[in-house]
C-alpha positions as YAML, in Angstrom:
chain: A
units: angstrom
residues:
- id: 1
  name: UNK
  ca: [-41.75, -30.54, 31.45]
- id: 2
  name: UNK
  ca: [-43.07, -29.71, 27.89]
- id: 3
  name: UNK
  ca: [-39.97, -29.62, 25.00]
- id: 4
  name: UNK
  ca: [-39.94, -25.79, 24.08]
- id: 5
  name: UNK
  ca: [-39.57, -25.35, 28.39]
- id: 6
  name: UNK
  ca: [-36.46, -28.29, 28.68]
- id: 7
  name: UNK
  ca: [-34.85, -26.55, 25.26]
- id: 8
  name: UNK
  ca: [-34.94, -22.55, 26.66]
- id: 9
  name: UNK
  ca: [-33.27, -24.34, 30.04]
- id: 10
  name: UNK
  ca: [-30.77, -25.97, 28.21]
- id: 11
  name: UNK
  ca: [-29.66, -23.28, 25.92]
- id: 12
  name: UNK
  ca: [-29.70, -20.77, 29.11]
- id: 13
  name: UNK
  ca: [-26.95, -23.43, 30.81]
- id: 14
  name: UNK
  ca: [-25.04, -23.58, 27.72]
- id: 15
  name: UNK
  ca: [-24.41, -20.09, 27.36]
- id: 16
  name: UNK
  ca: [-23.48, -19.99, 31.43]
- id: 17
  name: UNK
  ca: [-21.35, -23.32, 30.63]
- id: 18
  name: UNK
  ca: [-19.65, -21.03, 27.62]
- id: 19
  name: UNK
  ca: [-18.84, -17.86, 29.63]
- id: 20
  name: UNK
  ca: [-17.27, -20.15, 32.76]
- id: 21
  name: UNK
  ca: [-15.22, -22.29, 30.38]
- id: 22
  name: UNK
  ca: [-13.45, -18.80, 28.48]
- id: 23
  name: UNK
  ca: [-12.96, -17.18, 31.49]
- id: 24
  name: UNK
  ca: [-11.52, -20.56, 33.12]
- id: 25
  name: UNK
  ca: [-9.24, -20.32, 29.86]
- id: 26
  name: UNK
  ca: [-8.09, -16.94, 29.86]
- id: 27
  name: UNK
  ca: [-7.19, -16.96, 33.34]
- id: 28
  name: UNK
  ca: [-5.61, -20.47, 32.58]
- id: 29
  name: UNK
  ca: [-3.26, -19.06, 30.22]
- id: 30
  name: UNK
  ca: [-2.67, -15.77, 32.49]
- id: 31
  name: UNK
  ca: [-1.37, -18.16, 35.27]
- id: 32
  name: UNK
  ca: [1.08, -20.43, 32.84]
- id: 33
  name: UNK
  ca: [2.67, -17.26, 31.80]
- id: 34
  name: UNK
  ca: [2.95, -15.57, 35.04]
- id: 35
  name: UNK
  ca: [4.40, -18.34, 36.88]
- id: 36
  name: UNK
  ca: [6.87, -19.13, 33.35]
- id: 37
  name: UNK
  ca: [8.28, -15.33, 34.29]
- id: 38
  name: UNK
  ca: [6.80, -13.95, 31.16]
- id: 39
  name: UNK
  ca: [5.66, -10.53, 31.53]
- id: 40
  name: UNK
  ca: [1.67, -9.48, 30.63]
- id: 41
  name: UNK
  ca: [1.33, -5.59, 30.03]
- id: 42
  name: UNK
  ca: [-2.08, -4.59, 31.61]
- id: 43
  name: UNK
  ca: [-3.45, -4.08, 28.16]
- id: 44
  name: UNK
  ca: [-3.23, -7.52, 27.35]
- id: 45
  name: UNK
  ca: [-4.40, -8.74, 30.53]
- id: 46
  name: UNK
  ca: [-7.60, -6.27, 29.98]
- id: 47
  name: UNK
  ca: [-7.85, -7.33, 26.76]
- id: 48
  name: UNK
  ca: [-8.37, -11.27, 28.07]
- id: 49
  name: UNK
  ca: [-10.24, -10.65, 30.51]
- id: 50
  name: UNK
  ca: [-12.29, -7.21, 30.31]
- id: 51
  name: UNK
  ca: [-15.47, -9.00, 28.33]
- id: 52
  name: UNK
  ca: [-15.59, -11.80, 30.73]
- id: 53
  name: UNK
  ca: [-16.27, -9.37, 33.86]
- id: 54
  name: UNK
  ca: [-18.66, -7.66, 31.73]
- id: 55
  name: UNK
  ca: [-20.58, -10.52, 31.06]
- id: 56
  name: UNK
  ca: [-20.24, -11.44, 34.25]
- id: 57
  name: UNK
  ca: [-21.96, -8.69, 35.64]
- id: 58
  name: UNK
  ca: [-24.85, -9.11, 33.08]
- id: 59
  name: UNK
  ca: [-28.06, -10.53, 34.44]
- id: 60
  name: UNK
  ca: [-29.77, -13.14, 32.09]
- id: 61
  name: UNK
  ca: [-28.06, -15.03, 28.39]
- id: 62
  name: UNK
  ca: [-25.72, -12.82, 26.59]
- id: 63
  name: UNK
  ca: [-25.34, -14.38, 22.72]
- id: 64
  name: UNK
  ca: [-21.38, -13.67, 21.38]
- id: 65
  name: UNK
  ca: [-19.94, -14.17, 18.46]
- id: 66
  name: UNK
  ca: [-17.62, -16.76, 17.98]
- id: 67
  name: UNK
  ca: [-14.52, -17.66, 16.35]
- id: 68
  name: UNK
  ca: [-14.09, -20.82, 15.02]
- id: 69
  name: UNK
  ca: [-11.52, -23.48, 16.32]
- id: 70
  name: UNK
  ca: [-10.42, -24.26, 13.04]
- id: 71
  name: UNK
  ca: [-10.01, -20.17, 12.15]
- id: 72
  name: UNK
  ca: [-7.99, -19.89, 15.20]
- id: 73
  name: UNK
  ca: [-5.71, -22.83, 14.83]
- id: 74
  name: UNK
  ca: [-5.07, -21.70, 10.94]
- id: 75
  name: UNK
  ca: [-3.85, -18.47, 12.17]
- id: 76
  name: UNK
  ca: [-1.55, -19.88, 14.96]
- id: 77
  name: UNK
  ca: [-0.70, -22.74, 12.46]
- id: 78
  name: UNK
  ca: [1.88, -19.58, 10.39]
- id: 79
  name: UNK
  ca: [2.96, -18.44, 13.77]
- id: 80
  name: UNK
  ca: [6.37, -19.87, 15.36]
- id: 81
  name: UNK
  ca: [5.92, -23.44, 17.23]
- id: 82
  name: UNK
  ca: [8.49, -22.97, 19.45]
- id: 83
  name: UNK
  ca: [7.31, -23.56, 22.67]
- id: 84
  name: UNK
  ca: [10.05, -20.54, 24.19]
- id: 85
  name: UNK
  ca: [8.97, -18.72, 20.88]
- id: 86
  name: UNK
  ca: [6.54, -15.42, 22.11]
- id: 87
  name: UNK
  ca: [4.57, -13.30, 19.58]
- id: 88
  name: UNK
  ca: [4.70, -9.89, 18.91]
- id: 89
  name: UNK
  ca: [0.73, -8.58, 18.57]
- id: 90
  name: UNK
  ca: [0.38, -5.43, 16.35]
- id: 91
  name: UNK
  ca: [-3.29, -3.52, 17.34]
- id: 92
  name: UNK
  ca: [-4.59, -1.50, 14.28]
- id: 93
  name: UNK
  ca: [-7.34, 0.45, 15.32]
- id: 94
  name: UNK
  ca: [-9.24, 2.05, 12.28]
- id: 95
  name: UNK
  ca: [-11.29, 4.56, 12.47]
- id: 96
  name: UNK
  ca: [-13.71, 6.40, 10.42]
- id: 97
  name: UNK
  ca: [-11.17, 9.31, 10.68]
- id: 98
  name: UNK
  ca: [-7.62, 8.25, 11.26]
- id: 99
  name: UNK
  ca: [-5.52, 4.86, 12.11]
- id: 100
  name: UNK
  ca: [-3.90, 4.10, 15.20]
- id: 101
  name: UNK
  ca: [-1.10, 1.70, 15.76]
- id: 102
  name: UNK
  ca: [-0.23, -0.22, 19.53]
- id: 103
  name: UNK
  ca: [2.21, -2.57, 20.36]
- id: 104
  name: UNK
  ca: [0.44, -4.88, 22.61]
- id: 105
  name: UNK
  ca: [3.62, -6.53, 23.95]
- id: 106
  name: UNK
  ca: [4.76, -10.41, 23.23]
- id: 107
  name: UNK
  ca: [2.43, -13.22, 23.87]
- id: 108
  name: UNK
  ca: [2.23, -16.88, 24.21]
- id: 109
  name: UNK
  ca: [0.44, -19.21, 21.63]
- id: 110
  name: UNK
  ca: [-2.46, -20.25, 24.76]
- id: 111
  name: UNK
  ca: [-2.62, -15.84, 24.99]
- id: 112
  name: UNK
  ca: [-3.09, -15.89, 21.86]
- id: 113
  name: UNK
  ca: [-5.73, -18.22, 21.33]
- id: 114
  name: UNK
  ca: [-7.82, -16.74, 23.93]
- id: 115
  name: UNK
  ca: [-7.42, -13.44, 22.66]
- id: 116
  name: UNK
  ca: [-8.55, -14.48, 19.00]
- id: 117
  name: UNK
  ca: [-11.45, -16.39, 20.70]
- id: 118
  name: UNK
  ca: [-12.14, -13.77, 22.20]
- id: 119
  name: UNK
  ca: [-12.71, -11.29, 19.98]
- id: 120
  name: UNK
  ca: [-14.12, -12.74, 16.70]
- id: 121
  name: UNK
  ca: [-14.61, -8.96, 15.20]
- id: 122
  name: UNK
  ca: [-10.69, -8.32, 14.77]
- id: 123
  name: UNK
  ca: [-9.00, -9.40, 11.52]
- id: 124
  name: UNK
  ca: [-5.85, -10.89, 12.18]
- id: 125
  name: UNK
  ca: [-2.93, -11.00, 9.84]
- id: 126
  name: UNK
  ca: [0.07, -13.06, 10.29]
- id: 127
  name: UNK
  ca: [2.87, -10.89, 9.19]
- id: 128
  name: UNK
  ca: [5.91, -12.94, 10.23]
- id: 129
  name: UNK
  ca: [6.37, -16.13, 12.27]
- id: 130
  name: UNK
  ca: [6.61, -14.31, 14.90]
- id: 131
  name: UNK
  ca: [4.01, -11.08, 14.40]
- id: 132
  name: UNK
  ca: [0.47, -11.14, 14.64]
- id: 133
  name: UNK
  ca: [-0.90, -8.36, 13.23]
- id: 134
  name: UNK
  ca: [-4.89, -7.62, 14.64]
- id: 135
  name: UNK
  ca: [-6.97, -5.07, 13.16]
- id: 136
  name: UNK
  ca: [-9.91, -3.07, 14.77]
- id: 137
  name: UNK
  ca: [-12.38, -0.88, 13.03]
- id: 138
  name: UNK
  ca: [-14.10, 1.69, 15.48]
- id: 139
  name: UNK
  ca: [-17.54, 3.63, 14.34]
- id: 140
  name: UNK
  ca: [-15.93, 6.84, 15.26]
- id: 141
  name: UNK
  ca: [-13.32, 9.65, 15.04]
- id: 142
  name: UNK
  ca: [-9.92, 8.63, 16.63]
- id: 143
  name: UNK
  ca: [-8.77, 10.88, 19.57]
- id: 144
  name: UNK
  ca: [-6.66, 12.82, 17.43]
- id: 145
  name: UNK
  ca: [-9.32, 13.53, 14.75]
- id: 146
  name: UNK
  ca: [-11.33, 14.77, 17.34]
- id: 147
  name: UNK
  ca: [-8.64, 16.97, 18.58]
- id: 148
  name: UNK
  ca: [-7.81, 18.15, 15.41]
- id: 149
  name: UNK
  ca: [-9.76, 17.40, 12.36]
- id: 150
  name: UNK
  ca: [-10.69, 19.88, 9.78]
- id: 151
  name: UNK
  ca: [-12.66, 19.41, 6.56]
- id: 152
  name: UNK
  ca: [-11.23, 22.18, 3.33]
- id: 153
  name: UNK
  ca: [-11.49, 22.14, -0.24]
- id: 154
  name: UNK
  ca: [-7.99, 22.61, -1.95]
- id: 155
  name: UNK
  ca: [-7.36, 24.94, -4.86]
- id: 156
  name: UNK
  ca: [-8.62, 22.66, -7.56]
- id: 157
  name: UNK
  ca: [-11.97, 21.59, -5.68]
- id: 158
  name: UNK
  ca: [-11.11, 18.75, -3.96]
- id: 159
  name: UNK
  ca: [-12.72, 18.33, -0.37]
- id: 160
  name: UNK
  ca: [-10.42, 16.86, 1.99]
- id: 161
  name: UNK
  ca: [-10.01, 16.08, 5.79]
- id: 162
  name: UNK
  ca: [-7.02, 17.72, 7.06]
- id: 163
  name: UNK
  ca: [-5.12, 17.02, 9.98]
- id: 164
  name: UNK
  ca: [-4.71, 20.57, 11.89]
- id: 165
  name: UNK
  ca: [-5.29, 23.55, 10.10]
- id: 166
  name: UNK
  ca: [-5.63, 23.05, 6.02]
- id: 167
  name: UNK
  ca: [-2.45, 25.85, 5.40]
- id: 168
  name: UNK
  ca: [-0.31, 22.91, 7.42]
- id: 169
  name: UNK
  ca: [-1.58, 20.42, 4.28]
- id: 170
  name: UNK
  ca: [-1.24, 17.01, 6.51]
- id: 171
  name: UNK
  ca: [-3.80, 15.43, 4.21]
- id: 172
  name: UNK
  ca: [-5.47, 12.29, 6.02]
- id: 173
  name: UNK
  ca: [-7.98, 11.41, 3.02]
- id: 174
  name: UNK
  ca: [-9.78, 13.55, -0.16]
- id: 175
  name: UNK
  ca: [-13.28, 12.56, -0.52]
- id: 176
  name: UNK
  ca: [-14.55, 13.78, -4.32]
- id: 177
  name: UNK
  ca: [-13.93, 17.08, -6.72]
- id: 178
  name: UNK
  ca: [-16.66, 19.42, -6.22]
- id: 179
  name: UNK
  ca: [-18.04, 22.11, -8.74]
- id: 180
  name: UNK
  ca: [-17.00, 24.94, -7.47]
- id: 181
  name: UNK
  ca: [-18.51, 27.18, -9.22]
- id: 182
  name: UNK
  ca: [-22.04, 25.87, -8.62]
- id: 183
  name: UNK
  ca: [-21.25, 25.62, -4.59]
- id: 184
  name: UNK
  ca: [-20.55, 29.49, -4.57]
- id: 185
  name: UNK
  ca: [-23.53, 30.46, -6.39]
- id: 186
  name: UNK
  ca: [-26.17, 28.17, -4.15]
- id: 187
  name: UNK
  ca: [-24.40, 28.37, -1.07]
- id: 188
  name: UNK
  ca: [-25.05, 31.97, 1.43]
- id: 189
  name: UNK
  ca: [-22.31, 34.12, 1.27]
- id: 190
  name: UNK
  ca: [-19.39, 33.43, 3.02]
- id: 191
  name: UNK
  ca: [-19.65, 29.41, 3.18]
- id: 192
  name: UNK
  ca: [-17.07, 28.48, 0.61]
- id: 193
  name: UNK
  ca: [-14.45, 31.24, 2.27]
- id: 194
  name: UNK
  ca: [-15.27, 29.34, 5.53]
- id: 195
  name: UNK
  ca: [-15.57, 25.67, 3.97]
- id: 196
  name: UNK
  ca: [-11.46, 27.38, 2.15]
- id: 197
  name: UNK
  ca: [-10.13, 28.33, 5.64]
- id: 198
  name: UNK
  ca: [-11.49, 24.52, 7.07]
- id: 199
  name: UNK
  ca: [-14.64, 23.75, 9.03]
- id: 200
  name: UNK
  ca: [-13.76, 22.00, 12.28]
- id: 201
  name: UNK
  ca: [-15.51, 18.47, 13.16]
- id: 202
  name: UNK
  ca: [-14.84, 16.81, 16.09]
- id: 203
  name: UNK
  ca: [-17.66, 13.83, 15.91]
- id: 204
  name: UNK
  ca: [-18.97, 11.47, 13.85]
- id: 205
  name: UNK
  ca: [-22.06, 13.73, 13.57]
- id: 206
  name: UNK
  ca: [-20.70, 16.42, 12.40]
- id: 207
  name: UNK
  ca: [-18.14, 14.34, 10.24]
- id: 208
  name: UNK
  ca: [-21.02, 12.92, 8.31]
- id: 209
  name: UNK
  ca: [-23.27, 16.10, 8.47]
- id: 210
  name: UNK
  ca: [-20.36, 18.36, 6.48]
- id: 211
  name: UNK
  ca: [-19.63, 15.08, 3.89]
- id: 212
  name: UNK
  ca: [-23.53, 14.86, 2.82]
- id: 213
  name: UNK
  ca: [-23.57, 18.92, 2.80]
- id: 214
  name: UNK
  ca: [-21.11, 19.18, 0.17]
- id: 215
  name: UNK
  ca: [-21.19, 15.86, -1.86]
- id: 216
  name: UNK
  ca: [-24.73, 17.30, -3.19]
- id: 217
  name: UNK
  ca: [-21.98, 19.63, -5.10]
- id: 218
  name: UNK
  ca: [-19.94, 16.71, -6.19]
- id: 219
  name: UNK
  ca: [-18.64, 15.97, -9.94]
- id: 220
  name: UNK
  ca: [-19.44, 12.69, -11.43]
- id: 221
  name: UNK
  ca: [-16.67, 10.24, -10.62]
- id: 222
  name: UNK
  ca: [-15.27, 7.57, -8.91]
- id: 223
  name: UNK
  ca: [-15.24, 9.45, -5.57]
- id: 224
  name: UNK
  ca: [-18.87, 10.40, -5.51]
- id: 225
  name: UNK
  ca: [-19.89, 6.89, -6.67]
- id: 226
  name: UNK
  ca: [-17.69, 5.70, -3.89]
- id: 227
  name: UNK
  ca: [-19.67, 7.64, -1.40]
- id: 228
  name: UNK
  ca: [-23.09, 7.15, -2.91]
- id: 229
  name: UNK
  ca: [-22.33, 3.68, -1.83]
- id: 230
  name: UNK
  ca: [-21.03, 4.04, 1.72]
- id: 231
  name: UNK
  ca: [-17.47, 4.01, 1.22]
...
């Protein structure tokens, strides 16, 4: 068997040895808490598990991210070592459009370290010894953008994403100052009274598609530099 054969054979096996060994773990820690009496709230559970049946289920190597072992054990090093000592874990879900908060329940420190493991992309936050904080960012409008999201320009030209209609003024987030004036002369008739009473978006792709429409009409400034650079 030539090298470059034996090393694609090994590294397949490794990744198979990988998958076995965190689902072995997660269920592990599922077991010790069940049979302590410690309640798991089905999120959770899903949460440790849900990526292991999906790669499960996934013919051929899948490559994941990792978390390191010593990122992991700095993190639970500022939690509570009190073995009767449970976690609260804190899910911050940001979106594009809008923040979500979720009380995941109370875990143990071997939950915990599979669930850090176990998703690498989530930054986690130790709040107090005995909060974890774990935030999520999401490529998307949350739910409740989605249901009710509206993009306006306030009185002095500022565009701004509104939650519900603009007259209700539950501001999520102002974008940049526009000139006003120059936006009513190149725009058809009747845009800036529509763009006044709030144009509805209820995607990303129309979320974007509105932002790059009117930031052509935006006044030099931190806002427009801001979102000349992605932000």
């Amino acid at each position: 068997m030539n090298t470059s054969k034996f090393r694609k054979q090994f590294k397949r096996r490794w990744r198979r040895w990988k998958r076995t060994a965190w689902m072995t773990a997660s269920l592990v820690a599922i077991t010790i808490l069940a049979y302590s009496g410690l309640s798991i709230s089905s999120h959770i559970q899903r949460l440790l598990t849900t990526n292991f049946g999906e790669a499960a289920a996934v013919m051929g190597p899948v490559t994941m991210e990792e978390r390191s072992e010593e990122e992991v054990q700095t993190i639970l090093a500022k939690l509570s070592s009190e073995p009767d000592r449970l976690t609260s874990v804190v899910l911050e879900t940001h979106y594009i459009c809008g923040v979500e908060t979720e009380q995941l329940g109370k875990m143990a420190l071997p939950q915990l370290k599979v669930l850090l493991q176990q998703h690498p992309e989530w930054e986690a936050e130790v709040v107090t010894s005995d909060t974890l904080q774990i935030k999520e960012h999401v490529d998307d409008l949350s739910p409740l953008c989605k249901e009710q999201a509206y993009i306006s320009v306030d009185a002095v030209g500022n565009l701004k994403l509104y939650e519900g209609r603009p007259a209700e003024e539950k501001v999520i987030r102002t974008f940049f100052q526009m000139d006003v004036g120059s936006l009513e002369s190149s725009l058809p008739e009747g845009v800036l009274e529509q763009l006044q009473q709030g144009i509805r978006v209820q995607d990303k792709d129309e979320y974007n598609s509105v932002i790059s429409t009117f930031s052509d009409y935006a006044i030099d400034g931190p806002h427009k530099e801001e979102l000349q650079n992605g932000g």
